[in-house]
VEXKENU-972835 format. One line per field, with one value per atom (N, C-alpha, C): y, z, x; atom name. Coordinates in pm, whole numbers, plus 50000, padded with zeros to 5 digits. Each point is the difference from the previous one (the first is absolute). Layout:
v: c(Y	...)
w: c(Z	...)
u: c(X	...)
atomo: c(CA	...)
! end
This chain:
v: c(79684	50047	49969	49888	49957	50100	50050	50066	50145	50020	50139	50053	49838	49996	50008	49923	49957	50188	50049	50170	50054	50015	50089	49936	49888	49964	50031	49977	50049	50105	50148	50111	50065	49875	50051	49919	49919	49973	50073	50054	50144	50096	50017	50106	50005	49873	49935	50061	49956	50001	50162	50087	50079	50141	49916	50032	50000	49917	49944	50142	49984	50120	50086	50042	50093	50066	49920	49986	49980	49956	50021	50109	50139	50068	50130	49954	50081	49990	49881	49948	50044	50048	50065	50152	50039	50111	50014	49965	49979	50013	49956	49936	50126	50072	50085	50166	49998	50077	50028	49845	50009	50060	50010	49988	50226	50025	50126	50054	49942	50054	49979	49890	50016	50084	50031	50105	50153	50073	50077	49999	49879	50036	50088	49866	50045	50097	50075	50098	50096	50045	50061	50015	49855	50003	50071	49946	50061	49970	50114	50028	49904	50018	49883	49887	49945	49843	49952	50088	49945	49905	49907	49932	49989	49990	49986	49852	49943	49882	49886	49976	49927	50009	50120	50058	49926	50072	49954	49840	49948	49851	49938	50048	49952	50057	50123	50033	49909	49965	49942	49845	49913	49903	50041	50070	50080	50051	50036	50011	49867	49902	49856	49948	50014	49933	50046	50152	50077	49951	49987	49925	49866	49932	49847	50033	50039	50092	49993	50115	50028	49917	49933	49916	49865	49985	49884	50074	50084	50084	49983	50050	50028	49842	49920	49875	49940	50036	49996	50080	50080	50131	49906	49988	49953	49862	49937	49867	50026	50081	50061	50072	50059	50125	49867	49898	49905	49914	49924	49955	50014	50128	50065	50061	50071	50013	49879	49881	49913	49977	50043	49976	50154	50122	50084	50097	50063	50114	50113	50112	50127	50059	50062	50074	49945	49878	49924	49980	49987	49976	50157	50092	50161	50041	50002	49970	49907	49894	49888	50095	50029	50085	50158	50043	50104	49929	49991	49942	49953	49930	49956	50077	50079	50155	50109	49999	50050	49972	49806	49958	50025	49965	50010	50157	50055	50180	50057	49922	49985	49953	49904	49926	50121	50022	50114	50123	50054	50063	49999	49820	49951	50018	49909	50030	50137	50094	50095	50128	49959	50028	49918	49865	49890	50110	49975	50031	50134	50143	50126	50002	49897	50045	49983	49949	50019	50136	50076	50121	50123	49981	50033	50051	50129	50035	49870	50065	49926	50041	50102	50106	49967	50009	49960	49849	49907	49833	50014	50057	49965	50063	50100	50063	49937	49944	49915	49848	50016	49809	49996	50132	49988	49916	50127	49975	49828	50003	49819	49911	50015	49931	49971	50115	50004	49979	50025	49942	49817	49939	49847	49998	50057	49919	50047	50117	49957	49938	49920	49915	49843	50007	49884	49983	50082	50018	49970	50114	49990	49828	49977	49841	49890	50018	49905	50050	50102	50027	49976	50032	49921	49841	49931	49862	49933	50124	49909	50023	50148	50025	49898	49948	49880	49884	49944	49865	50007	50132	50009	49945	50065	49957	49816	50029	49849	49909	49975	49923	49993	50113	49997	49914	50023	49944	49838	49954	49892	49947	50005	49948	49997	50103	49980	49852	49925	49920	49876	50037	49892	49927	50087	49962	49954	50029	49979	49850	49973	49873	49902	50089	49836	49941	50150	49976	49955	50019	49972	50094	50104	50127	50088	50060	50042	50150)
w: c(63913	49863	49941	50034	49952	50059	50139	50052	49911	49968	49901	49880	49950	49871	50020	50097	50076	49987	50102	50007	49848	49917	49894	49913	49968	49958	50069	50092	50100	49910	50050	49967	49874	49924	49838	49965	50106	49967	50057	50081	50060	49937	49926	49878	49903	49956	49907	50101	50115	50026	49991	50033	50043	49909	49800	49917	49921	50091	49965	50057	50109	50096	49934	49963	49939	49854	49942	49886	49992	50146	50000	50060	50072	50040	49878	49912	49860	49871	50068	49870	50131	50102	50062	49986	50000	49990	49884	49869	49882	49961	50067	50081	50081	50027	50103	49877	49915	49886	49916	49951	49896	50047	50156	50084	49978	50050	49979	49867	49883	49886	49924	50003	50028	50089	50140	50048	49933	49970	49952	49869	49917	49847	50057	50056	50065	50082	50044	50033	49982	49826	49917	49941	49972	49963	50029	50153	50090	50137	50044	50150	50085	50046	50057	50023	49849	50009	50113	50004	50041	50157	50019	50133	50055	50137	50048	50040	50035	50097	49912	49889	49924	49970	50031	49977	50198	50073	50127	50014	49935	50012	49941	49886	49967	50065	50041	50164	50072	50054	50083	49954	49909	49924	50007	49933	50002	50143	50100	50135	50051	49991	50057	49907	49893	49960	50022	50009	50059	50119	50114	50119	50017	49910	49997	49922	49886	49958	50138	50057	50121	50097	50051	50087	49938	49903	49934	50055	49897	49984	50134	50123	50094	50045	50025	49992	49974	49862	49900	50040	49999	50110	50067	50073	50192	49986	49878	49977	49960	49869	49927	50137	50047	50063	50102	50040	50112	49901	49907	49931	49907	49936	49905	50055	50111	50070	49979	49982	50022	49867	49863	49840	49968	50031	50007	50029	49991	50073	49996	50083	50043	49935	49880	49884	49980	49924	49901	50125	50133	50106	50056	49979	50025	49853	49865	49941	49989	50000	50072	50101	50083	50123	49980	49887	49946	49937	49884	49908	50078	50130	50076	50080	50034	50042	49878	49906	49914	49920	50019	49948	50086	50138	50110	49930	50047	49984	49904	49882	49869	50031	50046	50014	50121	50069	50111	49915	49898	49898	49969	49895	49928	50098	50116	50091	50049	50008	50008	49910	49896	49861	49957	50058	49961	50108	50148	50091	49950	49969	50020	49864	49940	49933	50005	50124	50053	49999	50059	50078	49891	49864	49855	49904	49981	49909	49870	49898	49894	49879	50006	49930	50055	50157	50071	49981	49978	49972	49848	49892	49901	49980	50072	49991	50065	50119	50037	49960	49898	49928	49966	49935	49928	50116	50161	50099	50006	50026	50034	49944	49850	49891	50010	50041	49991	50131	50089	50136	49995	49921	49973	49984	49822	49930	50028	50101	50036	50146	50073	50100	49934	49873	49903	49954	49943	49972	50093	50124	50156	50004	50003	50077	49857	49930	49863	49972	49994	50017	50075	50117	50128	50000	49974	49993	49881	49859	49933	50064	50062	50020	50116	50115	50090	49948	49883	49939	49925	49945	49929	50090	50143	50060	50070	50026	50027	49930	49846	49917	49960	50039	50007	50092	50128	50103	50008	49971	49950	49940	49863	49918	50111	50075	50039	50113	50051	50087	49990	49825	49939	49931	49972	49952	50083	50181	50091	50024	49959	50037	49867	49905	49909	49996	50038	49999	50115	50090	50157	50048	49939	50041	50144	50066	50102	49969)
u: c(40441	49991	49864	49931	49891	49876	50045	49879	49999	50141	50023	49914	50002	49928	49861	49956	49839	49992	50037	49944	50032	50084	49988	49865	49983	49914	49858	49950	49902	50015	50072	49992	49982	50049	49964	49846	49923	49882	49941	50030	49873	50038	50085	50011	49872	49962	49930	49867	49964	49853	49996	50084	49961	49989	50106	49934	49878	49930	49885	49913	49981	49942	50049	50086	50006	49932	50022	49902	49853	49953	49837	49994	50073	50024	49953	50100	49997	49821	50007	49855	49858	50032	49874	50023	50130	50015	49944	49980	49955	49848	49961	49867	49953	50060	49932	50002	50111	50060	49864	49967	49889	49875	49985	49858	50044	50041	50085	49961	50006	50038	49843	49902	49877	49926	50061	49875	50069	50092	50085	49895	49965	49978	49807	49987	49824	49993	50065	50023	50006	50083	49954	49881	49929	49871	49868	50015	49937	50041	50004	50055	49921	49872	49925	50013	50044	50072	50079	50091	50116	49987	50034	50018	50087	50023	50147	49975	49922	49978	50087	49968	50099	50146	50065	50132	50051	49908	50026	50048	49909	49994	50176	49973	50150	50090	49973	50135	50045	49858	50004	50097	49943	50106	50163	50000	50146	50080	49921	50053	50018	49889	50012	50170	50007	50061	50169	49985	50144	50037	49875	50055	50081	49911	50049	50132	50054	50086	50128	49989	50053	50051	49895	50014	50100	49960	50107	50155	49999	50125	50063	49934	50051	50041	49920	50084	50144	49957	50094	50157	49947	50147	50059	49952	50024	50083	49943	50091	50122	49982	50127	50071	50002	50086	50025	49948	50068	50130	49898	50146	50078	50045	50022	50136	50028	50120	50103	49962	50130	50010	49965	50061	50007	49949	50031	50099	50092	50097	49886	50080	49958	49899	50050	49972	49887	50004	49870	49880	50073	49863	49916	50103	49932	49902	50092	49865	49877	50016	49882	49908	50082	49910	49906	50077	49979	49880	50050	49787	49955	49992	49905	49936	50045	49918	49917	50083	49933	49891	50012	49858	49867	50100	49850	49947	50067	49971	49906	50071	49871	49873	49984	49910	49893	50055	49917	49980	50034	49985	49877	49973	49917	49860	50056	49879	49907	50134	49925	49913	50058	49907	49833	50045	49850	49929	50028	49909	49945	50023	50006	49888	49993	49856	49918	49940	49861	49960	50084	49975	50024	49992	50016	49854	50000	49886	50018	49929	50005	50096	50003	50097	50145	50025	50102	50058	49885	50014	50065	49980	50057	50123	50054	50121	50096	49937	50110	50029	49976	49972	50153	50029	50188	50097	49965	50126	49923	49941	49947	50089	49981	50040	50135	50084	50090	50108	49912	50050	50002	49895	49960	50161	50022	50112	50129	50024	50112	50025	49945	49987	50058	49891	50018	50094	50071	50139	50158	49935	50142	49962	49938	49970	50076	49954	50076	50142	49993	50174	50092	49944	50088	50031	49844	50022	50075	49980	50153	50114	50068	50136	50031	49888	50052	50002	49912	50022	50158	50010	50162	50078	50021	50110	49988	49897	49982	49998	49975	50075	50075	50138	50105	50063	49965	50027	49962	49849	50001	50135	50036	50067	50100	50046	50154	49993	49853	49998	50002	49912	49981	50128	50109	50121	50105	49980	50048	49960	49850	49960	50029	50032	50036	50161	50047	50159	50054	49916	50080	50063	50005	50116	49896	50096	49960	50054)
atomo: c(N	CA	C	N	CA	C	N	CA	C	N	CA	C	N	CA	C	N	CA	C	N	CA	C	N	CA	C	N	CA	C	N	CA	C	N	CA	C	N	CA	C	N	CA	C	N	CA	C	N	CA	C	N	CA	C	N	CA	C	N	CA	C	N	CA	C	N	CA	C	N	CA	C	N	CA	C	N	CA	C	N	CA	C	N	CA	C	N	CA	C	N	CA	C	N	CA	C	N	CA	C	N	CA	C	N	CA	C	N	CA	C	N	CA	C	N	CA	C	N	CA	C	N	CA	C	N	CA	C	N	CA	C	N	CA	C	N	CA	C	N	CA	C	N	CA	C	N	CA	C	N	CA	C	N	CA	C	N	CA	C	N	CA	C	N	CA	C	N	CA	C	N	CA	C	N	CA	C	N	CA	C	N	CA	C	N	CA	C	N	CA	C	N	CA	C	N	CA	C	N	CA	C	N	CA	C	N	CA	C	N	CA	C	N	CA	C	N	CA	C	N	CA	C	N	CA	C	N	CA	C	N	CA	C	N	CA	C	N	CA	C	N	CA	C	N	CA	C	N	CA	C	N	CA	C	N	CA	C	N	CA	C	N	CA	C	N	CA	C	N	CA	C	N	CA	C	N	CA	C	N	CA	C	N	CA	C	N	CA	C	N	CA	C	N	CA	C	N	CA	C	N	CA	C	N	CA	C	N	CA	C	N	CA	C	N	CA	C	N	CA	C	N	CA	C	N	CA	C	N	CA	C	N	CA	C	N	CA	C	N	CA	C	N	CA	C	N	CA	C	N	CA	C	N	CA	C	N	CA	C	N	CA	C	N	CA	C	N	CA	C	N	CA	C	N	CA	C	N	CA	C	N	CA	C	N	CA	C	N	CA	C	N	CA	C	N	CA	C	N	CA	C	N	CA	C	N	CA	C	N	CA	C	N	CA	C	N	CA	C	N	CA	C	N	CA	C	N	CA	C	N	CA	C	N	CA	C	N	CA	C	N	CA	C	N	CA	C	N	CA	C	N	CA	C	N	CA	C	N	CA	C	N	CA	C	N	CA	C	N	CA	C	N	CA	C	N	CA	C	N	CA	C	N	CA	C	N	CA	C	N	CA	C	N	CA	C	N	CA	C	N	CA	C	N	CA	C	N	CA	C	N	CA	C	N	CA	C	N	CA	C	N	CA	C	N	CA	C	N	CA	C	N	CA	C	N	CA	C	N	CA	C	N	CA	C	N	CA	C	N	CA	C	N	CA	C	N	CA	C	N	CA	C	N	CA	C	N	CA	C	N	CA	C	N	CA	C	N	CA	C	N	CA	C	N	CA	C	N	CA	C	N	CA	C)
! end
């Protein structure tokens, strides 16, 4: 019972890191938004202006940081989907399995939107700033949503162990 608690807890602290990542996820996406919305204004100004090398750069941030992103996540999976079956039934572990594909999926999304604007006029770079934007926040979103609906059940489940361990009841 004690090791029960040891994993839900674990799992609700990599909840925590990986809202973290997530949220620097969102504040580069931000970061890369403003860089967007400055060459867009100078752009208007005068066409000449405009640079990509700086828009690139924060891609590039924003790809580094989707990976590390990812790679957590996937971690993260591999633990969950090992010990998550034994406080879990059927149902709650096929959805589990479900957003966990769907986050990866997003995430290869995200990636493949950062990468594809190298290879982007300038006209082409600011049109696609929306899908960007919007590919960011709902990644940001599948990923925080999921991690409350698994902290729900697991502090459910908590309590039921924790009440097992003060009462003695089996």
């Amino acid at each position: 019972m004690s090791d029960a608690l040891e994993i839900i807890k674990n799992i609700i602290a990599q909840h925590s890191k990986i809202t973290e990542i997530v949220k620097t996820t969102g504040d580069e996406m931000n970061d890369l938004d403003a860089v967007f919305s400055l060459r867009r204004a100078t752009y208007k100004t005068t066409h000449a202006a405009f640079s990509v090398t700086t828009l690139l750069e924060k891609r590039d941030q924003l790809v580094q940081t989707t990976n590390i992103l990812e790679a957590g996540l996937k971690k993260h999976f591999e633990y969950e989907e090992k010990v998550l079956p034994q406080f879990f039934g059927e149902l709650p572990m096929k959805n589990i399995l479900h957003d966990h594909h769907d986050i990866l999926k997003h995430i290869e999304n995200v990636k493949t939107c950062l990468l594809i604007l190298e290879r982007l006029n300038r006209d082409e770079l600011l049109s696609k700033r929306v899908e960007l934007i919007q590919s960011v926040n709902n990644l940001s979103e599948i990923v925080l949503t999921h991690a409350k609906y698994e902290e729900g059940v697991l502090s459910m489940i908590k309590k039921v162990f924790e009440v097992k361990r003060t009462t003695g009841v089996n």
